[in-house]
Backbone as a chain_set.jsonl record, in Angstrom:
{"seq": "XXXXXXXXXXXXXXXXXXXXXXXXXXXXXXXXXXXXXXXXXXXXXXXXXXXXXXXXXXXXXXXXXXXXXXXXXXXXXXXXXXXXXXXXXXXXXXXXXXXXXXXXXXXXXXXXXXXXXXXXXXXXXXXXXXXX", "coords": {"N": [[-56.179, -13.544, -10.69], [-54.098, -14.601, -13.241], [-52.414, -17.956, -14.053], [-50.026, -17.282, -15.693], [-49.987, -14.09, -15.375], [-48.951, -14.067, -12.651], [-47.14, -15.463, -12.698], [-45.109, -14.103, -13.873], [-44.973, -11.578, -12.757], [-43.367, -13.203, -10.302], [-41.338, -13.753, -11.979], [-40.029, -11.232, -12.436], [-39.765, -10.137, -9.933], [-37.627, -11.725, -8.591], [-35.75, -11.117, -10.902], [-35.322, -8.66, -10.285], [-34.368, -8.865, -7.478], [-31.859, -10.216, -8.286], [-30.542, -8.355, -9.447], [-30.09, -6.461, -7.873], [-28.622, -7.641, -5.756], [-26.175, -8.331, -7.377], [-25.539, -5.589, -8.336], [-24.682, -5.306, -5.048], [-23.034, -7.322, -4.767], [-20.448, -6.232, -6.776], [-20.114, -3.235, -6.059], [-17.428, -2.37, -3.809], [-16.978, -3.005, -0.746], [-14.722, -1.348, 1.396], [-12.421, 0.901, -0.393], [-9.213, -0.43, -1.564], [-5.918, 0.73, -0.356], [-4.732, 2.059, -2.903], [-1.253, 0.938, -4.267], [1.184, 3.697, -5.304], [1.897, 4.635, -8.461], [4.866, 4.975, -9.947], [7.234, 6.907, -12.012], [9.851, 5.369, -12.825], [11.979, 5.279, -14.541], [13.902, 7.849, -14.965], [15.208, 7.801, -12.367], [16.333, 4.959, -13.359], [17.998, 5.282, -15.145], [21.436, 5.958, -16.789], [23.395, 7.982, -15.454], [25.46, 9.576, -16.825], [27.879, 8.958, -19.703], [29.943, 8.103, -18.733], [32.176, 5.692, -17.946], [32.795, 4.614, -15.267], [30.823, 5.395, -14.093], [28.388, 3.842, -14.709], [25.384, 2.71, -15.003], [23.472, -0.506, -13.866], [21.2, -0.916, -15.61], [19.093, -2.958, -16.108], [19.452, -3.853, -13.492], [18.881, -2.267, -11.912], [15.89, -1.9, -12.18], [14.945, -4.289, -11.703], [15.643, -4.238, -9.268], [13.632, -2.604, -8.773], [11.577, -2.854, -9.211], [10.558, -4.992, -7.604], [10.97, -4.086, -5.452], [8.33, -2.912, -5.478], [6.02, -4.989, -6.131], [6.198, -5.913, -3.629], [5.508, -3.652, -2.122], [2.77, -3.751, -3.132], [1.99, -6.39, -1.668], [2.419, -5.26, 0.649], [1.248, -2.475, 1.28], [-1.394, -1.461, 2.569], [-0.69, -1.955, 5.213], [0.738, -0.292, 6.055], [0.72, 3.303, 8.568], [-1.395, 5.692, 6.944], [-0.98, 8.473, 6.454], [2.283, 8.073, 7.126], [2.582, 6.684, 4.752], [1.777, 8.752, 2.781], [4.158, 10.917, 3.525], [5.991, 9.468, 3.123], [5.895, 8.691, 0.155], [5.493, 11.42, -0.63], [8.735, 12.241, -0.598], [9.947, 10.015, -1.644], [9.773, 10.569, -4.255], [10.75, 12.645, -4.683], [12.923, 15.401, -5.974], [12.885, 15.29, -9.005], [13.141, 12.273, -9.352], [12.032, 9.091, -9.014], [11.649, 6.33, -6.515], [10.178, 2.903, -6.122], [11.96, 1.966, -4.151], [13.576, 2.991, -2.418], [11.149, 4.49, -1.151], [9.551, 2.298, -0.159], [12.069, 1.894, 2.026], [11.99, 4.219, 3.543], [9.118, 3.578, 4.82], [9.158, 1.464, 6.132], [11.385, 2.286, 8.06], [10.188, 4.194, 9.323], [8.294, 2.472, 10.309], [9.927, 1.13, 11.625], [10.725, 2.805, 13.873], [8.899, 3.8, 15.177], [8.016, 1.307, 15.903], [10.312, 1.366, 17.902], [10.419, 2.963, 19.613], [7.789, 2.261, 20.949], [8.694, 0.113, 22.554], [10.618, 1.247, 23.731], [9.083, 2.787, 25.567], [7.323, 1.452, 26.949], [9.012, -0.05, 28.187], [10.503, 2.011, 29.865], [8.376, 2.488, 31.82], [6.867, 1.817, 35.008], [6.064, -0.842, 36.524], [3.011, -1.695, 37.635], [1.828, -0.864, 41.122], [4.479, -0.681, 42.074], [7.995, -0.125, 42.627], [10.083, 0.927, 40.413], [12.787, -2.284, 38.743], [16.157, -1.711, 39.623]], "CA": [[-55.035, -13.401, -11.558], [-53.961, -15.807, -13.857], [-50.98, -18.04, -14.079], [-48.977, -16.232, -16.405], [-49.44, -12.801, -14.782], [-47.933, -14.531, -11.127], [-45.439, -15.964, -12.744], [-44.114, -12.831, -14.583], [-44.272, -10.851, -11.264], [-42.333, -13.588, -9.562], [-39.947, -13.618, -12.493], [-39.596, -9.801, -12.253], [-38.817, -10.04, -8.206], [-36.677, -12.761, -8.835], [-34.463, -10.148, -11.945], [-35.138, -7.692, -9.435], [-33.504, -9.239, -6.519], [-30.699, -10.556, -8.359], [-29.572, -7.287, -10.401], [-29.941, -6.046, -6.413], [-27.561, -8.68, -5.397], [-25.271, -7.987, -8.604], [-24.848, -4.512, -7.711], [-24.125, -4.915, -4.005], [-21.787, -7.64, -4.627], [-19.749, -5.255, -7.553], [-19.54, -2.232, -4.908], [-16.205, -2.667, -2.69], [-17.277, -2.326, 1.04], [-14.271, -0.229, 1.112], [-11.642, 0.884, -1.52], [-7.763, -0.789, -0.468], [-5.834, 2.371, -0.644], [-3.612, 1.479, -4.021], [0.516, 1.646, -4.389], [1.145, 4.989, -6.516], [2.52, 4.202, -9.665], [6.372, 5.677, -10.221], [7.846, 6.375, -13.078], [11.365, 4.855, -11.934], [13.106, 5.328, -15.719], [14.57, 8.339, -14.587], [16.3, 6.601, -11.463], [17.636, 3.755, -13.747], [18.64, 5.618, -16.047], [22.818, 6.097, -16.279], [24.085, 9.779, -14.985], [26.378, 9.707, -17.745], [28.461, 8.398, -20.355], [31.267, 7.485, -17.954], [31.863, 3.659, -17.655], [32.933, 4.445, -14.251], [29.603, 5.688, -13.583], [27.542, 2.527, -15.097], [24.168, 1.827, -13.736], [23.102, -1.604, -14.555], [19.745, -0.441, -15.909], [17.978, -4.17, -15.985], [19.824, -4.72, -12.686], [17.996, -1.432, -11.082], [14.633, -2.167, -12.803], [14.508, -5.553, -11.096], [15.007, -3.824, -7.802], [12.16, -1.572, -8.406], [10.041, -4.044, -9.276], [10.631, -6.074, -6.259], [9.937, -3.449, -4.141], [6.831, -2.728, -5.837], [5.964, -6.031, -5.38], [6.298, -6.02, -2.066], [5.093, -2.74, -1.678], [1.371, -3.875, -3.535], [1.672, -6.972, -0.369], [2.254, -4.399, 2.419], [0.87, -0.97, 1.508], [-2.424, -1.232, 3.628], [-0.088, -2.121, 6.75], [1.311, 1.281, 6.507], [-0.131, 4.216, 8.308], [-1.972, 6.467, 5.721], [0.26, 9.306, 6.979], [3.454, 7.861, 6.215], [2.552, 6.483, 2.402], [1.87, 10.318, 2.011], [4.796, 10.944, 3.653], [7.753, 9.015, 1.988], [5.969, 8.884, -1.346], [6.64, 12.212, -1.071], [10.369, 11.735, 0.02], [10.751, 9.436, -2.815], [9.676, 11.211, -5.662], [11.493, 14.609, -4.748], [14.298, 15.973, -7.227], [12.27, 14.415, -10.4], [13.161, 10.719, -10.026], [11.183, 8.444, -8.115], [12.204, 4.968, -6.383], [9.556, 2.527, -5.305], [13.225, 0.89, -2.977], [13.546, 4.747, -1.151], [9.402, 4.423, -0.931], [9.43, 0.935, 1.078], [12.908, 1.849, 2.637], [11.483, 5.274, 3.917], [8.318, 3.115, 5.323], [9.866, 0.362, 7.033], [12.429, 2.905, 9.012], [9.167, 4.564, 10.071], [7.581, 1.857, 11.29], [11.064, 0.429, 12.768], [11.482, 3.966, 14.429], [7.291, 3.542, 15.796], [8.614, 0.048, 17.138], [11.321, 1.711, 19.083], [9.527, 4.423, 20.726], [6.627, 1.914, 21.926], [9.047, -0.618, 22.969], [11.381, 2.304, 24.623], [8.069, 3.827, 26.468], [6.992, 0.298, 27.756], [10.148, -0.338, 29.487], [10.672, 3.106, 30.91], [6.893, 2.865, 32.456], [7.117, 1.29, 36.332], [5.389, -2.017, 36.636], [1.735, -1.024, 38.607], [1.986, -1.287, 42.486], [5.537, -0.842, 42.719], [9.191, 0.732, 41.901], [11.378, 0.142, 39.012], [14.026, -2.522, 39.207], [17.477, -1.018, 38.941]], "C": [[-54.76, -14.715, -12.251], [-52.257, -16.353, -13.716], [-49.945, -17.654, -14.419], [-48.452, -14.791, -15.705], [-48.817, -12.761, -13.034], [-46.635, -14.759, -11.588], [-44.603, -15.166, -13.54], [-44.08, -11.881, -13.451], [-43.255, -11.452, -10.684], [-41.096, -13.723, -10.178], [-39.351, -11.894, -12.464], [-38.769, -10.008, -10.836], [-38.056, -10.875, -8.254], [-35.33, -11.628, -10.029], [-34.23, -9.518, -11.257], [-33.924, -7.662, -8.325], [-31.822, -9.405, -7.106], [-29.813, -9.408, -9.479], [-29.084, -6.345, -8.848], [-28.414, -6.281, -5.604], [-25.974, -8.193, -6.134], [-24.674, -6.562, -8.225], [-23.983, -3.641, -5.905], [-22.862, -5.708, -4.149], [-20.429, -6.917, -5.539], [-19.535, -4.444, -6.678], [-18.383, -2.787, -4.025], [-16.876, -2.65, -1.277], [-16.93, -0.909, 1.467], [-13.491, -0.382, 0.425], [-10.322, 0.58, -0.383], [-7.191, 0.865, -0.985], [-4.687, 1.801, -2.043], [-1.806, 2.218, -4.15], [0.498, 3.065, -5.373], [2.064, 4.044, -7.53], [3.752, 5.551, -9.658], [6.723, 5.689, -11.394], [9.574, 6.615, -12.906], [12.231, 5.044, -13.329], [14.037, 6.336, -15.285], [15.775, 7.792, -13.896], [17.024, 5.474, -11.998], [17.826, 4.321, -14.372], [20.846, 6.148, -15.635], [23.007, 7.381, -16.28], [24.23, 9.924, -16.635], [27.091, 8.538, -18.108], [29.375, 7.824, -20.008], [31.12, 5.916, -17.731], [31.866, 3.614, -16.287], [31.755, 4.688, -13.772], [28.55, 4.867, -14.052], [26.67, 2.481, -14.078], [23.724, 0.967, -14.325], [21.255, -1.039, -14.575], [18.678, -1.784, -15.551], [18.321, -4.516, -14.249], [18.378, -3.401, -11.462], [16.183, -1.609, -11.423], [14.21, -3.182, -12.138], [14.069, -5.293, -9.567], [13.875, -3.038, -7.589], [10.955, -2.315, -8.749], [10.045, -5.061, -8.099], [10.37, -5.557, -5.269], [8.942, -2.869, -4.388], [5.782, -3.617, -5.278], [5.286, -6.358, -3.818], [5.767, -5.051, -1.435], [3.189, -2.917, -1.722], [0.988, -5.009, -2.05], [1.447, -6.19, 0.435], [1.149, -3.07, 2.44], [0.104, -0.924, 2.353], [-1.586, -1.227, 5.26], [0.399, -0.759, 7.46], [0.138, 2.476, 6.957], [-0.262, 4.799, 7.057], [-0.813, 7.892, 5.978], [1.828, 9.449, 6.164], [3.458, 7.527, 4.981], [2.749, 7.701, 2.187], [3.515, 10.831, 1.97], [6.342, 10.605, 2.69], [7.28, 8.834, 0.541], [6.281, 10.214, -1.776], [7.967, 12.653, -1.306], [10.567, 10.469, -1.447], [10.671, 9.618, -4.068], [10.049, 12.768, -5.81], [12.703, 14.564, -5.66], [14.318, 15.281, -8.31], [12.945, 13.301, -10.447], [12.2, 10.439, -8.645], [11.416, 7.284, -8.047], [11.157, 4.422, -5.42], [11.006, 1.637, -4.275], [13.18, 2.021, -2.387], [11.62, 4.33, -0.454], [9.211, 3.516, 0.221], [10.775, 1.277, 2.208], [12.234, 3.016, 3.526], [10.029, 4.417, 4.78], [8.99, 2.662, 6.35], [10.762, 1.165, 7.986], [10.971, 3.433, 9.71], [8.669, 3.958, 10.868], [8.627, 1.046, 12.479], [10.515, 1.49, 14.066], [9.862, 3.727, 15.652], [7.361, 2.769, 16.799], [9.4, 0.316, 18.748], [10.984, 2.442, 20.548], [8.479, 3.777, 21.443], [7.819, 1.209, 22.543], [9.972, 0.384, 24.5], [9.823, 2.658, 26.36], [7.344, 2.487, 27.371], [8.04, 0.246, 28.884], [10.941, 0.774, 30.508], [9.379, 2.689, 31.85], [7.349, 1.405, 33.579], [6.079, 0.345, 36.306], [3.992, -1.216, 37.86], [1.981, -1.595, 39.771], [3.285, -1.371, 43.007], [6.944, -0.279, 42.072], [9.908, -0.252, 41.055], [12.669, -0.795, 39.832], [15.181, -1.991, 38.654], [18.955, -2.114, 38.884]], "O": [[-55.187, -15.786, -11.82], [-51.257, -15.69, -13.44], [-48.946, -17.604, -13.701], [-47.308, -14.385, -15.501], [-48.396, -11.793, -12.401], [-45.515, -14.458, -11.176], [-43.47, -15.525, -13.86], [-42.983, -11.367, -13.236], [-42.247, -10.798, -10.417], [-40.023, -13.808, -9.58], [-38.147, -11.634, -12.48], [-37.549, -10.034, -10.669], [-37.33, -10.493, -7.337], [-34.138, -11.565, -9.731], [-33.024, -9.335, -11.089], [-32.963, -6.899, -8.224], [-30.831, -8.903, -6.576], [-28.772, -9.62, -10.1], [-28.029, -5.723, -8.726], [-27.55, -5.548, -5.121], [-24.959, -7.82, -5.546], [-23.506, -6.415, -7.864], [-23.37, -2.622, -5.59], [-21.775, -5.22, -3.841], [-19.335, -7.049, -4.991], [-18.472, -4.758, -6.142], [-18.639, -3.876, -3.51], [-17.397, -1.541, -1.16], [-17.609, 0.08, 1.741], [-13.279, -1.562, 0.145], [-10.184, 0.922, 0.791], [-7.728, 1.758, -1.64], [-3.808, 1.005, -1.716], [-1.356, 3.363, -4.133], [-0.434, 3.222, -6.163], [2.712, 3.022, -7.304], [3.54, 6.741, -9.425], [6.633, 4.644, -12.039], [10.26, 7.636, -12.876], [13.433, 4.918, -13.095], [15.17, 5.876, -15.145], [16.862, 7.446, -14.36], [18.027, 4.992, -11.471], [18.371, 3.386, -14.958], [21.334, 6.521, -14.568], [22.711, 7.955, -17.328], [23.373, 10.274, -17.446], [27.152, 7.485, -17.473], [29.856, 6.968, -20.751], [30.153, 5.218, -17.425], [31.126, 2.773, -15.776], [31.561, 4.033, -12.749], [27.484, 5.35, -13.671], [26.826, 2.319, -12.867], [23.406, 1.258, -15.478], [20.44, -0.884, -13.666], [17.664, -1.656, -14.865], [17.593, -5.329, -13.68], [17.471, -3.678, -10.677], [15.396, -1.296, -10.53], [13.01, -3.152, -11.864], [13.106, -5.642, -8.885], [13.281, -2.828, -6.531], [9.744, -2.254, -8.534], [9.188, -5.942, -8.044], [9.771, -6.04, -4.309], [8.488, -2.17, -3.482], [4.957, -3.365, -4.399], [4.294, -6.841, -3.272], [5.455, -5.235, -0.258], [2.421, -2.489, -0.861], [0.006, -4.741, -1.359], [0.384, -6.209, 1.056], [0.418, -2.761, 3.381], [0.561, -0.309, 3.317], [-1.938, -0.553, 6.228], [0.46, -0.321, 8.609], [-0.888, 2.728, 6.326], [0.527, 4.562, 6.142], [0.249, 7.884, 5.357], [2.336, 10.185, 5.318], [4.239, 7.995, 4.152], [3.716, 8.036, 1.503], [4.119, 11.094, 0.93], [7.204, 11.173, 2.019], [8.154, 8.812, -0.326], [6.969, 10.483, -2.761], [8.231, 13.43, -2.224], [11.643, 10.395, -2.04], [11.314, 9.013, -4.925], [9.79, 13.661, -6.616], [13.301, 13.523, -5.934], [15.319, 14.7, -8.73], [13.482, 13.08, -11.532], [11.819, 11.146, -7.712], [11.504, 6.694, -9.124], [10.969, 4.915, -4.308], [10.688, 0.575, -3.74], [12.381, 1.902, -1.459], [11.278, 3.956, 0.667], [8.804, 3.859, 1.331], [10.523, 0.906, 3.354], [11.825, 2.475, 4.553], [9.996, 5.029, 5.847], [9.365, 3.319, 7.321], [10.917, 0.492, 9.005], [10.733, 2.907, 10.797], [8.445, 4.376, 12.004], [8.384, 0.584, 13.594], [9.978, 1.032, 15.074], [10.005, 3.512, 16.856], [7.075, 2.958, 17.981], [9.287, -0.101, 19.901], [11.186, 2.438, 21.762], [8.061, 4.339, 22.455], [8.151, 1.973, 23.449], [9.927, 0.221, 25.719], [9.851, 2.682, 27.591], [6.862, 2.725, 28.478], [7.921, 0.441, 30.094], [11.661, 0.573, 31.486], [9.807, 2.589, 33.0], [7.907, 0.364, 33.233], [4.995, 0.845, 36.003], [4.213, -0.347, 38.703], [2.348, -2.769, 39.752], [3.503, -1.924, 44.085], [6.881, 0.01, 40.877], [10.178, -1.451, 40.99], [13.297, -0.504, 40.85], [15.312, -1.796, 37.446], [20.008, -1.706, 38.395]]}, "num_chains": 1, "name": "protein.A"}
């Protein structure tokens, strides 16, 4: 073989490898599971014309973006379960609030807390009776 036709194989396995490379590093491992997108206008929006009934529209907008926010940090932490769960619970009776969404989480996982912490301290130390 001659020099040329080595060194155009080894430049082939060399494109080869690295379009190889290119497409494993592009693939995810796995996909994160992503926040749903809300459309929260509804929810800020004001009932009505009543002054007494005023919703600060920029003031509610801020909160839904803050618990968005916060929701794009945490979501993976949450079972898969509950996301289904309270995203349904917060987009029932056509509005939708990512602050119900995270509030509806976080009680879940409080409520999760309670029940292990509860079921630990009922359960009798091994080798011997509860102190009373």
């Amino acid at each position: 073989m001659t020099a040329c036709k080595i060194s155009n194989k080894i430049s082939n396995a060399i494109l080869l490898a690295l379009a190889s490379f290119a497409l494993c590093a592009a693939a995810p491992a796995r996909a994160e599971p992503q926040v749903p997108r809300l459309d929260v206008t509804p929810t800020c929006r004001p009932m009505e014309k009543n002054n007494a009934l005023q919703l600060d529209e920029k003031r509610c907008r801020e909160s839904e973006n803050a618990a968005r926010e916060q929701l794009v940090r945490e979501w993976g932490n949450f079972p898969a379960a509950d996301r289904t769960e309270c995203t349904t619970a917060a987009t029932m009776g056509g509005t939708a609030s990512y602050v119900e969404l995270i509030t509806c989480l976080e009680m879940k996982r409080h409520v999760t807390e309670l029940s292990k912490r509860s079921a630990e301290e009922s359960t009798p130390p091994a080798g011997g009776r509860r102190k009373r």
